[in-house]
C-alpha positions in Angstrom: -157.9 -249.7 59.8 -159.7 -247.4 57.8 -158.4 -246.9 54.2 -156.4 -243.4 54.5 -152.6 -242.7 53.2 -150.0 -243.9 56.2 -149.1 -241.8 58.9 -145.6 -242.3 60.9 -145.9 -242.0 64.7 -144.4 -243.3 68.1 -144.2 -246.1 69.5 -141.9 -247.6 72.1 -139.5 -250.5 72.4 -138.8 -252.2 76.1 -136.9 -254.4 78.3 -137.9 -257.3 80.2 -136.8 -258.9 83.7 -137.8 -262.5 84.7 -138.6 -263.6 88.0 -140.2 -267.2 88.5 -140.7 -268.4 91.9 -142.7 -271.4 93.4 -145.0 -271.2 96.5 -147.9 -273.5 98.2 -151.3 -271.8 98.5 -153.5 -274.0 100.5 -153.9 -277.1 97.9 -152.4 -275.3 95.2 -148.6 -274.8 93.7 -148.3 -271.5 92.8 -146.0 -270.4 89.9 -144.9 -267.0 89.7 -143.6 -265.6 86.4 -142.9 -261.6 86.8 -142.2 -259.7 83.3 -141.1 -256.3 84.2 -141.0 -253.6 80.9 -139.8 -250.4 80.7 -140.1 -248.2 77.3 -139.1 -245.3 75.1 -140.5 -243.6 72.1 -139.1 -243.5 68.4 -140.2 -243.2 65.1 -140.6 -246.2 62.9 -142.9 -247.5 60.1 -146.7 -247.0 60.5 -147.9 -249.9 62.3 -150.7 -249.7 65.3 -148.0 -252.0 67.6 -144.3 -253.2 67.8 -143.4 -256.9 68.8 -140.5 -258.2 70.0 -140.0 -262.0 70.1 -139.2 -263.5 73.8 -139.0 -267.0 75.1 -140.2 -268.0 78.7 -140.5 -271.5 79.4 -140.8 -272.9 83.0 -141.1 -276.8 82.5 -140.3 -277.8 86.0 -136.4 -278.6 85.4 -135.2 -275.1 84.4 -135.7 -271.5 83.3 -135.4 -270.6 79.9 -135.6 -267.0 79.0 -134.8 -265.4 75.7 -135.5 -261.6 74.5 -135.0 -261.5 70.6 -134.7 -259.0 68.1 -136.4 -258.2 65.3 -134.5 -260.7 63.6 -134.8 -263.2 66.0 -131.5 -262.9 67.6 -130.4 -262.5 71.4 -130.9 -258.6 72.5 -129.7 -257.0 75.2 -130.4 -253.3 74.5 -133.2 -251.4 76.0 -134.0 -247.5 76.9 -135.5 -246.6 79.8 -139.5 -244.9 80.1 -142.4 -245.6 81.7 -146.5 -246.8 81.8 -147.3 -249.0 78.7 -150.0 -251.3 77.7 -149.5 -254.8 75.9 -151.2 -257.7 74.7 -149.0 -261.3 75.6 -149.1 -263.7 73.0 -148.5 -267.1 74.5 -148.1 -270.5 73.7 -150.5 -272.5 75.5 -151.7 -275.9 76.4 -153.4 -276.2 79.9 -153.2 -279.7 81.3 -157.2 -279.9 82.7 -157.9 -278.4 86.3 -155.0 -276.0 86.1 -155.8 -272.4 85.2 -153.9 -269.1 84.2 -154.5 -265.6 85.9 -152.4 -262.6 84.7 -152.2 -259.6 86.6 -150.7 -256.1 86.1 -149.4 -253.5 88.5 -149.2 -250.1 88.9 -146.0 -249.5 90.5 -146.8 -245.6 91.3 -150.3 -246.5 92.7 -150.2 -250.1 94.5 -154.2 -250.2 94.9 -154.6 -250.1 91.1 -154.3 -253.3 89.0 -155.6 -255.5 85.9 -156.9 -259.0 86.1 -156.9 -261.1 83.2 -158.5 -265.1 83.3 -159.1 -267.3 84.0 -157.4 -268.9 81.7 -158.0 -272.9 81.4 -158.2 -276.0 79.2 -161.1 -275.0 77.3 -159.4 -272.1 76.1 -156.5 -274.0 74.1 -156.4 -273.4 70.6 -155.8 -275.5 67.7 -152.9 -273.1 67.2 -152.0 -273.1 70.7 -151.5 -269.2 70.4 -153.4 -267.1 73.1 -153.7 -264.0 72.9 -154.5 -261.9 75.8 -156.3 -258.8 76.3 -154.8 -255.2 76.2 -153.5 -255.2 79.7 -152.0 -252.0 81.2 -149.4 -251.2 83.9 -146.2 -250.8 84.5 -145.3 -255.3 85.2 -147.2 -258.2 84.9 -147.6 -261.5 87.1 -148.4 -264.5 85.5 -150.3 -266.9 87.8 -150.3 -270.8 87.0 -152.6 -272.4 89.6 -151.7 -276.0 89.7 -153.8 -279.3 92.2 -151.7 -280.5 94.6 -152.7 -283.8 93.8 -152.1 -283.1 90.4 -149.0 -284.3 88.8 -148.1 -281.9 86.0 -145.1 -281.4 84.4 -146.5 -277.5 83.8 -144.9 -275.7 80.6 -145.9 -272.1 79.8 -143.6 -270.3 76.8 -144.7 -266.6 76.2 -143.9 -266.4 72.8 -144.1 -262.3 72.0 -145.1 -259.4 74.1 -147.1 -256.5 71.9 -146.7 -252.9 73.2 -149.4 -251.3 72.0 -148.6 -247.1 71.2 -152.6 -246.1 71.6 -154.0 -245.7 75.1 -157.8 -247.2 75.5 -157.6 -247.1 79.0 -157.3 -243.4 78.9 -159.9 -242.3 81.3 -159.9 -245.0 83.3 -157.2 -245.1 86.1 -157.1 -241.4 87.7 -156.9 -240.4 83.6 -158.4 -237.2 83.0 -158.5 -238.1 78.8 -161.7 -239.7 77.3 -161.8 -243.5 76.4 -160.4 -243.9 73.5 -158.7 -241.3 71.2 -161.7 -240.8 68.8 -162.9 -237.3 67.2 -164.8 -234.9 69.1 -168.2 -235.9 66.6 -168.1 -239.3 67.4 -171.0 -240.3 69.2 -171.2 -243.0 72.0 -173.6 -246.2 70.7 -175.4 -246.2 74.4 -176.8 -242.8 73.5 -179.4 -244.6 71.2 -180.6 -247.1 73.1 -182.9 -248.1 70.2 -179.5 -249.7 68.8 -178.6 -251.7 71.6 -179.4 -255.3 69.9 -176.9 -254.2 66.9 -174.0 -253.1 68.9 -174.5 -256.6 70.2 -172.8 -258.1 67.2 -170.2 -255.8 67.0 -166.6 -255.9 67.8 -163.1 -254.7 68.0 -160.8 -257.1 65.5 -157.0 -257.3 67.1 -154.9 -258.8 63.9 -151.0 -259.3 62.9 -150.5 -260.1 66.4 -152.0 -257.6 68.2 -150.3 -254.8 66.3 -153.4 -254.0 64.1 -156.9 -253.2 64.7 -160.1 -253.0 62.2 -163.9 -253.6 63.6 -166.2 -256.5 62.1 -169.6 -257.8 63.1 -171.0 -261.5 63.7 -173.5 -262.4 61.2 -177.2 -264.2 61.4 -177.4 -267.4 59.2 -180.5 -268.6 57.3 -180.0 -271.6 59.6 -180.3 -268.7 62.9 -178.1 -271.8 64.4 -175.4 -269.3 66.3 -172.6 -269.9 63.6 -169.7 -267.5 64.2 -169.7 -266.1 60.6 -167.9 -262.9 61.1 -167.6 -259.9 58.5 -164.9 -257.6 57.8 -162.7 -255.8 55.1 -160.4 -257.5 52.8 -158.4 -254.7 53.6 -157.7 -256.0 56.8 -156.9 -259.5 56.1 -154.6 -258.3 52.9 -151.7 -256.6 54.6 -148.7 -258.2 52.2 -147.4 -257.1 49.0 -148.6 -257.5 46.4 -151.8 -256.3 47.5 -155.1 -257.2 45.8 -154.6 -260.5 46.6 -154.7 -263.1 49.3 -151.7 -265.6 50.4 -152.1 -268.4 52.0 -149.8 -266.8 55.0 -152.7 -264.2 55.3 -154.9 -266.4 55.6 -153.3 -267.9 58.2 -152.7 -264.9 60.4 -156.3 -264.1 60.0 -157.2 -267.5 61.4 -155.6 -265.7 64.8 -157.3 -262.8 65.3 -159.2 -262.0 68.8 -162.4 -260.6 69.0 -163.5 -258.2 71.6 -167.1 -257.6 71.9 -169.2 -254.9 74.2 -166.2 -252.6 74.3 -168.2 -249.9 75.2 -169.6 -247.3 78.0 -171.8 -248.6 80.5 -174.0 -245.5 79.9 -174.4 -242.4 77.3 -172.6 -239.9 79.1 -170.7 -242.3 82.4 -166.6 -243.0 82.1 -167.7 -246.7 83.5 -166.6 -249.6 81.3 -169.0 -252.3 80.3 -167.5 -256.3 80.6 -166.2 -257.1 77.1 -166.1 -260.3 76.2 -163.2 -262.2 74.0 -163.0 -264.7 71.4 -160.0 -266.5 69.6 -159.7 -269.2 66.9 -161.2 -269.1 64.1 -161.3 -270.1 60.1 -160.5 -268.6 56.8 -163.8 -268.8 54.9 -164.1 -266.3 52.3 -163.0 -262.6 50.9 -163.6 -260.7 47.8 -161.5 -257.9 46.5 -163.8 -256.1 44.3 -166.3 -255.6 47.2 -163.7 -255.7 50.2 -165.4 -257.9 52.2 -163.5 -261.0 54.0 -165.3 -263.8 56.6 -164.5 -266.0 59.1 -165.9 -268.4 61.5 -165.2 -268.0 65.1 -164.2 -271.7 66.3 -166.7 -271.5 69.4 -169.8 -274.2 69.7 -170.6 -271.9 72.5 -171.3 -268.5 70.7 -174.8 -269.5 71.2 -174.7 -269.4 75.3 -173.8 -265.8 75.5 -177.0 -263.4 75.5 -174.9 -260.8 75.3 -173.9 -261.2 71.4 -176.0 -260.3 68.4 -175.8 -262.1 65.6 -177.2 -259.4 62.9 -179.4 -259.5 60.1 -178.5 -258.7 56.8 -180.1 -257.9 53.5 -178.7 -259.5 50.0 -181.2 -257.4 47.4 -179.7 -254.4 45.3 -182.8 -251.9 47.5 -181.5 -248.8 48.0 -181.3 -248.0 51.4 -183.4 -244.9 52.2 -180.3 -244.4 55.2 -177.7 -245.5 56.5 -176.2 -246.4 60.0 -172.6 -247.6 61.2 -171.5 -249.3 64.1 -167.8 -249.5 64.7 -164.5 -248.6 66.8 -163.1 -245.1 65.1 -159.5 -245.2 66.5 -159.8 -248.0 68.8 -162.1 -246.7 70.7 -165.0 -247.9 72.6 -168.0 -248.8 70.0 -169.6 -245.4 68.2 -172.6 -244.6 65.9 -172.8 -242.7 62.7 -175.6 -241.6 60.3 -176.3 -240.5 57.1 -179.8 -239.5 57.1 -180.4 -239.7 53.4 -180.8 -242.1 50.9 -177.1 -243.9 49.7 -176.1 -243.8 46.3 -174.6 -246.9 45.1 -171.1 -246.0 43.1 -168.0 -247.5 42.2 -165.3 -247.3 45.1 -163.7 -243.6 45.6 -166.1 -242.6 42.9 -169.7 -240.7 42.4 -171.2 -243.4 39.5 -171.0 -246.6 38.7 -171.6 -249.6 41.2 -170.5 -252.2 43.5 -170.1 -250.1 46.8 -172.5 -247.7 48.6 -172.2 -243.9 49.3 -172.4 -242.2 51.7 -172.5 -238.7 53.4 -172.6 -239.0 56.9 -174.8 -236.3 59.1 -173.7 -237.2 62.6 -170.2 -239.2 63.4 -167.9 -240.0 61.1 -165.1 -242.9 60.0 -161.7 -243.1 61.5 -158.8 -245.4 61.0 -159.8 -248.7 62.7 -163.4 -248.2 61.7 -162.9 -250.4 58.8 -164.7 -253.6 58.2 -167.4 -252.4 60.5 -171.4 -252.9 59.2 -173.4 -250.1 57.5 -177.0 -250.9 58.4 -180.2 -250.2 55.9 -183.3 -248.3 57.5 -184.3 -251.5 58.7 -181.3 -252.6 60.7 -180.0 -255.1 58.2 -176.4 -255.3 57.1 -176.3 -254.4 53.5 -172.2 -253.6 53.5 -168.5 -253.1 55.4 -166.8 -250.3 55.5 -163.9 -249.9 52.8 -162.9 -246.0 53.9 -162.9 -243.0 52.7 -161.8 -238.9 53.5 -164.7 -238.8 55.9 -163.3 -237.1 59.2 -165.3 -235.1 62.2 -166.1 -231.0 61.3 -164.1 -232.3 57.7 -165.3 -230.6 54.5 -165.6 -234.2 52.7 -168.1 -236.5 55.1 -167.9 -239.3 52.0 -167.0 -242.4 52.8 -167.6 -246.2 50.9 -168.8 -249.7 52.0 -168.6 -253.0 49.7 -172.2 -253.6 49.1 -173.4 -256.9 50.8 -175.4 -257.6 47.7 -172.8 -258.0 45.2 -170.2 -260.0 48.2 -173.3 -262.4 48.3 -172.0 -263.8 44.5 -168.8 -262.6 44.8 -166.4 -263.9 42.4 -168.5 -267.2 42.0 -166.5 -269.7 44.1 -167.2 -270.8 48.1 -163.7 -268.8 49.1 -164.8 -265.7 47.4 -168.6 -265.4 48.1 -171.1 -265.1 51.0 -174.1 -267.5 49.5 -172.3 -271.1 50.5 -171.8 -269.6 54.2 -175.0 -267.7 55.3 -177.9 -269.6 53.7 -180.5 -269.0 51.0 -182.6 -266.6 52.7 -183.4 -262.6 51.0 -182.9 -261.4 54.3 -182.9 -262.2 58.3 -183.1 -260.3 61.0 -180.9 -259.8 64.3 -181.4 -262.1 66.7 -179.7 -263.3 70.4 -179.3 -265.9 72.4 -182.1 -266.4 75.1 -182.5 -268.8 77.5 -184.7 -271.9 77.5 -188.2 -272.2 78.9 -189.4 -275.3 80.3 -193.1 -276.4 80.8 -195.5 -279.0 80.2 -196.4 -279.5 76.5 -200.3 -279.8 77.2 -202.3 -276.7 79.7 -206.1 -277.4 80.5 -207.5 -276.4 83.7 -204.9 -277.0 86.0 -202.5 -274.3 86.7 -199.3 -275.2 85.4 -195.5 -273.8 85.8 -193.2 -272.4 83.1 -189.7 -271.6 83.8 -186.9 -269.2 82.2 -183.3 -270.9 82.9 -180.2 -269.2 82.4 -181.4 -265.6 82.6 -178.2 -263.5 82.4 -177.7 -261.9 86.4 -178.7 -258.6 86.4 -181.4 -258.7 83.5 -185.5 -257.7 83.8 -188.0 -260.3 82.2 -191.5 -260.3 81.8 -193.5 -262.7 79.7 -196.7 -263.3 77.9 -199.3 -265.9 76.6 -202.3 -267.1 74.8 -204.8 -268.9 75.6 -204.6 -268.3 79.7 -205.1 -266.8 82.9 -203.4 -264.6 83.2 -201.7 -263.6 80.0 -199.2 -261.9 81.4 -196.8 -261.1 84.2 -192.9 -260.5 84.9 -190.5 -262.7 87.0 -188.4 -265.8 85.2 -191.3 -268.4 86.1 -194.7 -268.1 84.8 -197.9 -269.6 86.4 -201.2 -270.1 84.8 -204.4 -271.8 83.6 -206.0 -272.5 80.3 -209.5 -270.4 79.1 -210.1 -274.2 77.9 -211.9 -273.0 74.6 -214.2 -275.5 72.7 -211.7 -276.5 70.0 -208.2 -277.4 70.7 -205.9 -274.3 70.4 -201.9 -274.0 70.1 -200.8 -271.4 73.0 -197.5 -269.9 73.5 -195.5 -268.4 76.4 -193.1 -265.7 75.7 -190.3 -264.8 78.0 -188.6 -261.1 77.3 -185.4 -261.0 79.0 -184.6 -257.2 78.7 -181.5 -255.0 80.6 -179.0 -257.4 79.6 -175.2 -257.0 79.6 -174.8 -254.1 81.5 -178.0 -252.7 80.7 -178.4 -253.2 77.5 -180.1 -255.2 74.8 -183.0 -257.0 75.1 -184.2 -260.8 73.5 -186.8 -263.6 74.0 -187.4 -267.3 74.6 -190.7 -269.0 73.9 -192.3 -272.5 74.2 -195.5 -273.7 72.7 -198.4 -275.8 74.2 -202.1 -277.4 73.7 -204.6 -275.7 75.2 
């Protein structure tokens, strides 16, 4: 969320129905959980969701089925409405070889539908709390695929359902509305291709359950070892009186956040939408109130396989960046760009002097609520700050809006929980990097002709590559043949793979091996 005074608006409570049935699909059981909602709008506080507490618990014996109030009591009253959208928050812990597929319907048009999954063992969570995607439609079906030669006592508990009031599926599903409900000045990221690699690293943050949004950005470490150090706002983690502060509770809930990365456009100007990818589980690290900045670590060893994330550079000197660039989702919407074309001031928050956070004026795009925590980029692509807000708004008379500078979050207030420096290294600066695949070869190239190969190359993508030292020295294709020049001294040659048109077009990285020559 973007620092701004609250606004009330609708949301909608719902009902639920239960049906849980048991079939045989060719070698598997088939357990069929059917949560049916229907809703109605009302004012209440300004939150981004509303949860209701339910228990569902299939464990083989009996059906257990609870729909509870907001204070955790037994409720029977709904109201009646229609079309929704919802994250599930369930409690989860599956046995190995079973999986979980959930899928949505649309009851006025049968031949739409959401699939969500699988869902397996590897995706338990030390807080066995899963969060799904937004799914919309008007029920859900809850697939638990179970080997018949597999005895398991199968237990699934759904512990909350989260109606979300914001539609992000608009234009999608015979919608006539645009993705998203951002300002008209908002420009899509895929319009400037030259940004690609950073959008990489950036994602939508869903908090508090599901019923809160902000935007974030992985982070490159001096040790460029694919750590999931993630940036944001304190803002977004500090969302209990008294404010300023962090409890331990907060810290908690921030510890069960999902991620959702690529939420964007599959082109500039196309309705399509690009594959987004998901991450849960993570751990506190640190935050900083005076420059509004908060990290965690995504929990994932295998951040580092997927060549469609960034993990971006960043830039701990006091230089004044001579522009400045933001990536981020304005209003939950897919991922946007914004510029201020001039050089940023660095002031004290909400403020024209001092220090500690920099200003800036955008030209192009603007901020929005859920734009917070996003990265402001210097003129060389480096993080140098996250968004703390501002009155900025698209065609507004004020484009000014603040970001905790990156510099003074790298002391912080001098202690590993409230600094960057113990997390990210002892580097100046680092650039944005992304996962490429690994090249394989022969560590030694003389006259023979000799074979290097690019493995795991992401479906889809263009490479070419390049070396030294041989014939030829170039070509495209993900296995490169060639011979060495043999030159009278022994020389140290290289082959360099570019694996470009990645992730639904976009992004770009490379993979290299050296060799004797």
């Amino acid at each position: 969320m973007k620092r701004a005074p609250p606004l009330k608006f609708s949301f909608t409570m719902f009902k639920l129905n239960l049906i849980i049935r048991k079939k045989i699909i060719q070698t598997f059981y088939l357990f069929l959980a059917t949560v049916t909602l229907t809703v109605i709008s009302c004012q209440k506080e300004p939150l981004e969701g509303k949860y209701k507490g339910i228990s569902i618990e299939q464990n083989g014996v009996g059906i257990e089925f609870y729909l509870l109030n907001e204070d955790g009591e037994p409720d029977t009253v709904f109201n009646e409405g229609e079309n929704f959208k919802f994250h599930l928050a369930i409690i989860n812990n599956v046995e190995p070889d079973t999986s979980m597929f959930i899928v949505s319907e649309f009851l006025k048009d049968p031949n739409l539908f959401m699939v969500f999954g699988p869902v397996t063992s590897k995706q338990n969570l030390e807080s066995r709390i899963f969060l799904t995607d937004i799914i919309k439609g008007e029920s859900v079906i809850l697939y638990l695929y179970i080997p018949e030669n597999k005895k398991v006592n199968a237990k699934l508990s759904i512990s909350r359902i989260v109606h979300g009031y914001k539609d992000l599926y608009a234009g999608l599903f015979n919608s006539t509305k645009g993705l998203g409900d951002s300002g008209p000045c908002q420009k899509n990221v895929l319009c400037y291709p030259s940004w690609e690699n950073e959008a990489g690293g950036v994602a939508l943050v869903f908090k508090e359950g599901g019923t809160s949004v902000c935007s974030g950005c992985l982070l490159n470490s001096s040790g460029q070892d694919y750590k999931g150090y993630f940036l944001t706002a304190f803002h977004c983690v500090d969302t209990y009186m008294p404010y300023g502060e962090l409890s331990q509770q907060e810290k908690l809930n921030a510890e069960e956040w999902m991620f959702k990365f690529n939420y964007k456009k599959t082109s500039c100007y196309g309705s399509g939408l690009a594959t987004s990818t998901i991450y849960q589980d993570c751990d506190f690290k640190a935050a900083w109130r005076d420059s509004d900045f908060a990290l965690v670590e995504l929990d994932n060893n295998n951040l580092g396989n997927n060549m469609c994330l960034s993990f971006l550079g960043w830039d701990r000197r006091s230089n004044v960046p001579t522009e400045g660039t933001m990536i981020h989702h304005p209003s939950a919407d897919v991922m946007k760009i914004s510029f201020d074309e001039d050089q940023l001031v660095e002031t004290d928050e909400w403020e024209n002097s001092w220090d500690g956070f920099w200003k800036v004026v955008w030209d192009i795009g603007a901020a929005e609520n859920k734009s917070s925590g996003a990265p402001l980029f210097d003129q060389n692509k480096r993080v140098v700050g996250q968004l703390l807000g501002g009155p900025s708004e698209c065609y507004g008379d004020d484009m000014r809006d603040w970001f905790g500078c990156f510099h003074h979050s790298w002391t912080g207030g001098g202690t590993s929980t409230t600094r960057l420096s113990n997390h990210l290294g002892n580097a100046y600066y680092m650039n944005t990097i992304r996962p490429g695949g690994i090249v394989t070869g022969p560590d030694i190239v003389c006259s023979d002709e000799e074979t290097f190969t690019l493995t795991n190359a992401p479906p889809g993508s263009s490479v070419s590559w390049t070396a030294s030292y041989v014939t030829p020295s170039s070509g495209t294709g993900t296995t490169a043949e060639f011979e060495s020049t043999c030159p009278s001294a022994v020389a140290i040659g290289s082959v360099v793979f570019t694996i470009s048109n990645m992730c639904g077009g976009t992004g770009s990285t490379t993979a290299s091996k050296t060799f004797a020559s």
